[in-house]
C-alpha positions, 0 to 999 in steps of 0.5 A: 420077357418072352412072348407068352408071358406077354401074352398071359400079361395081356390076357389077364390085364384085358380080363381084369378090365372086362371083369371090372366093368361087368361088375360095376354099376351106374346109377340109374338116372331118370328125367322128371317126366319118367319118375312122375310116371314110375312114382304113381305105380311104385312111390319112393323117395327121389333124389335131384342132383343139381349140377352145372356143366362148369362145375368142378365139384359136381365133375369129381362127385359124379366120377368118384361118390355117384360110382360107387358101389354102395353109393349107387346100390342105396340110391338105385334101391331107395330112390329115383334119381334125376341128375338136372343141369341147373343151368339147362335151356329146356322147358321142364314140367314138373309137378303140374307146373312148367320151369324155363329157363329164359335167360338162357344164351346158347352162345356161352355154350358149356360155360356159365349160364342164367339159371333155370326157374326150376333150381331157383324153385328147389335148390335154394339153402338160405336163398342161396343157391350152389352147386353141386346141390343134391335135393331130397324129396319124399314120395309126394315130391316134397321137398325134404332137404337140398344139401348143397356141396361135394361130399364122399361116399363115406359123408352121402350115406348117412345123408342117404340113409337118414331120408331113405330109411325115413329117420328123418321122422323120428330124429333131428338130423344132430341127433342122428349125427350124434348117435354116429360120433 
């Protein structure tokens, strides 16, 4: 191979990279203080994603179904999203109240930790809490569902778009699926 087909091999390939991460996006992740904030100028529905550091679901969805194109243009038009270590030492204010996590021991570092009040509070599905959990709440901060497990962007849109266009009110979650099949 001579010199200037690698050079217009390096070109392309450095192109093709820059072109790349122009053009893709990243979901436009906030802290509760800050979509507390934004919800009394423009209110709509939020999304928490509940994750663990030690998580290897929550590591595969946030690398393959939070980077995707559609998956990220839904949420960042329809939602606030909040992404929220269940196990984190900080002090939360959230909707009046305060959420610690005083079990905490900074010593296990980015291993398994004592859960933080706050995912006891919104995380639970049948008094169980997993990881990842994603918990859908509605324009006043109610919570409309956490859906606990690692699901592709082709299983989250329907999720997404079953609470983000406010289908929910009008159909059960079957009957929604159902009219899919």
């Amino acid at each position: 191979m001579n010199f200037s087909k690698i050079c217009t091999a390096l070109f392309l390939t450095f192109a093709m990279l820059i072109a790349v991460e122009l053009y893709s996006q990243d979901i436009d992740w906030k802290d509760f203080e800050e979509v507390e904030s934004l919800m009394k100028k423009e209110p709509r529905k939020v999304l928490i994603d509940v994750y663990t550091d030690w998580c290897g679901p929550c590591k595969m969805m946030n690398n393959t179904t939070f980077k995707d194109k559609d998956v990220v243009q839904y949420i960042n038009d329809n939602y606030y999203a909040i992404k929220f270590n269940a196990e984190d030492e900080r002090v939360i204010e959230f909707k009046g109240q305060e959420f610690r996590n005083d079990g905490y021991d900074p010593a296990r570092g980015k291993g398994r930790n004592s859960t933080h009040d706050l995912t006891k509070a919104i995380a639970p599905v049948n008094g169980r809490i997993a990881y990842p959990t994603i918990v859908y709440m509605d324009e006043e901060f109610q919570i409309l569902s956490p859906v606990q497990g690692m699901y592709r962007p082709e299983q989250i849109m329907p999720i997404l778009t079953y609470f983000g266009e406010n289908i929910y009110h009008e159909k059960t979650w079957d009957e929604y699926t159902a009219g899919s099949n």
